[in-house]
VEXDRENRO-115996 format. One line per field, with one value per residue (C-alpha): residue number from 1; residue in three letters; x, y, z negated. Coordinates in steps of 0.2 Angstrom, whole numbers. Each point is the difference from the previous one (the first is absolute). Layout:
REM VEXDRENRO-115996
nr <- c(NUM,...)
rest <- c(ALA,...)
x <- c(X,...)
y <- c(Y,...)
z <- c(Z,...)
//
This chain:
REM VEXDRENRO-115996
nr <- c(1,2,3,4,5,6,7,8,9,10,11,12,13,14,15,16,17,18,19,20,21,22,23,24,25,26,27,28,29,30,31,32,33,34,35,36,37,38,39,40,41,42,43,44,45,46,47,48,49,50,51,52,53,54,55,56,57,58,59,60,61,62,63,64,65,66,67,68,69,70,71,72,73,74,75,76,77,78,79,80,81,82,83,84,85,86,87,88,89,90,91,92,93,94,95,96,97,98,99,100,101,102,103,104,105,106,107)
rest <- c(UNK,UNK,UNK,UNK,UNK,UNK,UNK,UNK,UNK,UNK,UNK,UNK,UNK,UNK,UNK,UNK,UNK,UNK,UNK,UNK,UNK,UNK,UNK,UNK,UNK,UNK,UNK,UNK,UNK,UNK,UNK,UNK,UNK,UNK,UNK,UNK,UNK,UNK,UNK,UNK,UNK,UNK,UNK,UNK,UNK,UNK,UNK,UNK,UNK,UNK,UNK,UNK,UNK,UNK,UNK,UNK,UNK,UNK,UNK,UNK,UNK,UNK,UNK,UNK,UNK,UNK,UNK,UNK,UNK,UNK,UNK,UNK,UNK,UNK,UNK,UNK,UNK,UNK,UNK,UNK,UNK,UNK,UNK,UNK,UNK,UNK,UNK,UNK,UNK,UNK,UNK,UNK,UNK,UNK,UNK,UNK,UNK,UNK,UNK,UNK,UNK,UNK,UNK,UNK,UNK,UNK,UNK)
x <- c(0,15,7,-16,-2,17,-3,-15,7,18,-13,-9,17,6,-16,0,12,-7,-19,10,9,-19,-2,14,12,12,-4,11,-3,6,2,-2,-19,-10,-7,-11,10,15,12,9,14,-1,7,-7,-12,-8,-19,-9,-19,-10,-21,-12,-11,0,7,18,17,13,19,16,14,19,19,4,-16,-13,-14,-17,-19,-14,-19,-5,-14,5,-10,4,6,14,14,13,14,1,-1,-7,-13,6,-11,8,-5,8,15,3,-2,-13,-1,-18,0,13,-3,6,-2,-18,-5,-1,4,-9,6)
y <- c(0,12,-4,3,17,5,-3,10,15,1,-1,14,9,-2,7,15,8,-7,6,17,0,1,16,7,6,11,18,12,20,8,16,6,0,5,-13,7,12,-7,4,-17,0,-8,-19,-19,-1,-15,1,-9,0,-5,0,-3,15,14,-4,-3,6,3,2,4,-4,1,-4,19,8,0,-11,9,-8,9,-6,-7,-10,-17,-2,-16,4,-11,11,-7,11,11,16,17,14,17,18,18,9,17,-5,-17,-18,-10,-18,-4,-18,-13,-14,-17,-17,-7,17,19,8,18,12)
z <- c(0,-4,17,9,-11,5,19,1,-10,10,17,-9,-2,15,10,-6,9,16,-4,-3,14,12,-5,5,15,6,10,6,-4,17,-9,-18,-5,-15,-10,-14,-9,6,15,6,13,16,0,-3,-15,-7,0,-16,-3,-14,1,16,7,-6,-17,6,-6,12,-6,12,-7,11,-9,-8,1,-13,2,3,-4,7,2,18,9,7,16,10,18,10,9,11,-8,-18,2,-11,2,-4,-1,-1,-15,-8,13,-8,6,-10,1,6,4,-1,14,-3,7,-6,-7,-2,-17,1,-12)
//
């Protein structure tokens, strides 16, 4: 029974990472965007989500820069490359959408 228990529970370790890991890719800033509050530099982030809908939470995070974590909507669309949406406003870049492969994160 111990062996079995131990099984199950280093399978349930060991999953994690890999449920994680779908909610999750990489996008590349083409130039420095606002985010929020926060003004991020152009270069490759790593785009996590938490939530479905409209409930979602969105962090960038990129080696050197300080992770940011803003509210989105998780809508379900397929896109043959990733990719993001940007507006004008008061002269600076703001991220709209983030497009990824199996769905777009809008901001």
């Amino acid at each position: 029974m111990k062996r079995i228990f131990g099984f199950v529970l280093a399978c349930i370790i060991l999953s994690i990472p890999a449920l994680a890991a779908s909610n999750s890719q990489k996008v590349t800033l083409p130039s420095a965007v606002q985010v929020g509050s926060t003004q991020l530099p152009a270069g490759d982030y790593k785009v996590t989500w938490t939530g479905t809908g409209s409930s979602a939470q969105v962090t960038l995070a990129k080696k050197g820069v300080q992770p940011v974590t803003v509210p989105a909507k998780v809508v379900a669309q397929k896109h043959d490359h990733s990719g993001v949406t940007t507006n004008t406003t008061d002269g600076k870049e703001v991220l709209q959408v983030i497009l990824l492969d199996k769905v777009s994160l809008v901001l």
